[in-house]
C-alpha positions as CSV (number, residue, x, y, z in Angstrom):
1,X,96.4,238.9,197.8
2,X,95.8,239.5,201.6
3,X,98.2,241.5,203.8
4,X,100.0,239.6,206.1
5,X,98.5,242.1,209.8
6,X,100.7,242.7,212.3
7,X,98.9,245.7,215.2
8,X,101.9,245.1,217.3
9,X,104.2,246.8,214.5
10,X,102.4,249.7,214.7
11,X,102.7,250.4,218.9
12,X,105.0,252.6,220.7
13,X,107.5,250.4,222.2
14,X,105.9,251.2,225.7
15,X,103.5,248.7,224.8
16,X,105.1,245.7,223.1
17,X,105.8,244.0,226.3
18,X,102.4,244.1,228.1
19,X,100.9,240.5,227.8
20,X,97.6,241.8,227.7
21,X,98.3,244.1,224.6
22,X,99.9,241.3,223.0
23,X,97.0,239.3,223.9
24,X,94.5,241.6,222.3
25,X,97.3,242.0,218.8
26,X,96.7,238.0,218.9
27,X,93.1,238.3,218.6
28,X,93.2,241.4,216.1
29,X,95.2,240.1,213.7
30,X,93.1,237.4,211.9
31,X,90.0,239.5,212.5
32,X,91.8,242.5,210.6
33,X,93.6,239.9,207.7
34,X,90.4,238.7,206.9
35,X,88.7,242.3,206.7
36,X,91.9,243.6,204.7
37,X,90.5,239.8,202.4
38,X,87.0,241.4,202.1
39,X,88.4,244.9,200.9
40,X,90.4,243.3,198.4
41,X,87.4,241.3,197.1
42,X,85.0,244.2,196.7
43,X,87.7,245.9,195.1
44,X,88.2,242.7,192.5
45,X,84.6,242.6,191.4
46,X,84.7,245.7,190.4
47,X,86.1,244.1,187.2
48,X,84.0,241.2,185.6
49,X,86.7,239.5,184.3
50,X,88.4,238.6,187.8
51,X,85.2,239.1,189.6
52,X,84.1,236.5,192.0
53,X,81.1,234.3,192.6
54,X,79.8,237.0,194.9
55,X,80.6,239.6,192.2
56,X,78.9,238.1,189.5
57,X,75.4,237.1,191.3
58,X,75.7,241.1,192.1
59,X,76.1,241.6,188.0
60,X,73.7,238.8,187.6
61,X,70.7,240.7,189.1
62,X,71.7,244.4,187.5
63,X,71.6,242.9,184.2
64,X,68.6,240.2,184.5
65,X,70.7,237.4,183.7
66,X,69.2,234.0,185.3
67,X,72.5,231.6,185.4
68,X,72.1,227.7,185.0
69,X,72.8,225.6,187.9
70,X,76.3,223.7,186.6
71,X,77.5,227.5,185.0
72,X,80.8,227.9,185.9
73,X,82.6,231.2,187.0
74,X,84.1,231.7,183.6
75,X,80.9,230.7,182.2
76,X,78.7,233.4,184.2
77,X,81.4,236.2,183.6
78,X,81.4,235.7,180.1
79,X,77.5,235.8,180.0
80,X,78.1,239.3,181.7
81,X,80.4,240.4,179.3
82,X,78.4,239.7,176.6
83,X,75.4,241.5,177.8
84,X,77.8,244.4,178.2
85,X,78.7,244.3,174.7
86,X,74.8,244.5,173.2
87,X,74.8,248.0,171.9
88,X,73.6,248.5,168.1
89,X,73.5,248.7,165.6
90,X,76.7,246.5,164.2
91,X,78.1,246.8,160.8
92,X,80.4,243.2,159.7
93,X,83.8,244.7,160.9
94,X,82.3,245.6,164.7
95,X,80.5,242.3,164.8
96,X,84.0,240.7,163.9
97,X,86.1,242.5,165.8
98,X,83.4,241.7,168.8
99,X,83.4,238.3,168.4
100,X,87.1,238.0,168.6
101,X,87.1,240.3,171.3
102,X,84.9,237.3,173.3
103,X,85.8,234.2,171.9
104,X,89.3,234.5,170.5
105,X,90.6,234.9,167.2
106,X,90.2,231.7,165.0
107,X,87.7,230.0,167.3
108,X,84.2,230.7,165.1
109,X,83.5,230.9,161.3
110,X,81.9,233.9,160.2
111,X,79.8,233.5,156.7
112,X,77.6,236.4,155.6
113,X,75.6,236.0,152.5
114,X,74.3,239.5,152.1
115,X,72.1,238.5,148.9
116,X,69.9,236.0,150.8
117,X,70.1,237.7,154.5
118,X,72.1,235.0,156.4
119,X,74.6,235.1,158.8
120,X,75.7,231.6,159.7
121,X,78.3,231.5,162.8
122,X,80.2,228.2,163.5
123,X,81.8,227.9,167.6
124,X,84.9,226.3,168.0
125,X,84.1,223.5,170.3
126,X,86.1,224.8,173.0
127,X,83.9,227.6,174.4
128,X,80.7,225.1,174.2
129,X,80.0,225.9,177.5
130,X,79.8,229.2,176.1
131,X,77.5,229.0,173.8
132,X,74.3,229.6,175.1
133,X,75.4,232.9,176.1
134,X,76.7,233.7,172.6
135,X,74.0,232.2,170.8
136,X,71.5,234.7,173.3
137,X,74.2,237.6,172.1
138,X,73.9,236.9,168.4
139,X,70.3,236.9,168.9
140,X,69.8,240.3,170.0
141,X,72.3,242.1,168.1
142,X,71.6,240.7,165.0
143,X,69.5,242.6,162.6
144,X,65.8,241.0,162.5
145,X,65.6,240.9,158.5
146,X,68.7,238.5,158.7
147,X,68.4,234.9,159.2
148,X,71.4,233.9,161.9
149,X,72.6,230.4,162.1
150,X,74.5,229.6,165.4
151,X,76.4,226.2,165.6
152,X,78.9,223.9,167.1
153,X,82.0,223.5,164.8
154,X,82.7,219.6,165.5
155,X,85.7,217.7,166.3
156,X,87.9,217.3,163.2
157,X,88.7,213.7,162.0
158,X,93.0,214.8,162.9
159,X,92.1,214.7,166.5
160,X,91.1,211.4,165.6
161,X,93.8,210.3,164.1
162,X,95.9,209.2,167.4
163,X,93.0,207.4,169.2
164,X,92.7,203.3,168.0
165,X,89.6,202.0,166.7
166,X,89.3,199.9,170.1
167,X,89.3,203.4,171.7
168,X,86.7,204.8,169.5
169,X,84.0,201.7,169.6
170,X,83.4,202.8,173.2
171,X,81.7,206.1,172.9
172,X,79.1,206.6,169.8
173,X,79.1,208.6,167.4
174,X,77.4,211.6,168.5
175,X,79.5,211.9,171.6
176,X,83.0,211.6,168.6
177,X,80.9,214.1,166.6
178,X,80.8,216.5,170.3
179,X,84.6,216.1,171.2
180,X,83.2,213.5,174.1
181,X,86.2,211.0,173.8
């Protein structure tokens, strides 16, 4: 939030009623408010998760991450975080407690069969956007005698339920299938 920059407020009276000073406090002013903006962005990329476009090409290049073109800003810092989070090794209750961490309680399926080495994750369909990044996260943390399994979860047929078959015959299947509707 910039500061709202007043010089004159901070003149010995003497001054306030020379035009030229006032003058020069008119000119000041929205050169200072926008350096006060500046500040106040370097300080918010400090933080991925409210850092800005400038913020995250800066984490981008630290981290070797190439973004797509059409990534958005939440897309890109959660691609950050993710990379953050890569540290093993991972035992079932960290990988869990990771993976609500970055995508939210309820919003995967998590199905281990330690017999025959698979790990099968399902994505709620929200975070598609997301999934790249997570797929790419699963993928290096992962241990390499396991067999992972990353997927879409797809729209249920209750989300259906409201729309008429009229409706529905205009999009096919795949795009029902992919929450495209």
């Amino acid at each position: 939030m910039a500061r709202e920059v007043d010089v004159v407020q901070y003149w010995p009276p003497v001054l306030i009623d020379i035009k030229e000073m006032l003058a020069m406090a008119k000119v000041e002013n929205p050169v200072l408010s926008a350096l006060w903006s500046l500040i106040e962005q370097t300080l918010d990329d400090q933080f991925v998760v409210i850092t800005s476009e400038n913020g995250a090409n800066h984490y981008e290049k630290m981290l070797n991450i190439h973004p797509a073109d059409n990534d958005t800003l939440e897309t890109r810092r959660f691609r950050i975080l993710t990379r953050y989070q890569e540290q093993a090794p991972y035992t079932e209750e960290v990988l869990i407690r990771l993976l609500n961490s970055l995508l939210g309680n309820g919003s995967y399926e998590l199905t281990i069969n330690k017999a025959e080495k698979t790990l099968d994750v399902k994505l709620e369909l929200t975070i598609r956007g997301m999934f790249d990044a997570a797929k790419d996260l699963l993928e290096r943390i992962v241990p390499q005698n396991m067999i992972l399994t990353v997927r879409l979860r797809y729209i249920q047929h209750s989300v259906l339920r409201d729309h008429r078959h009229v409706d529905l015959k205009q999009v096919t299947h795949d795009q029902i299938r992919n929450g495209v509707i």
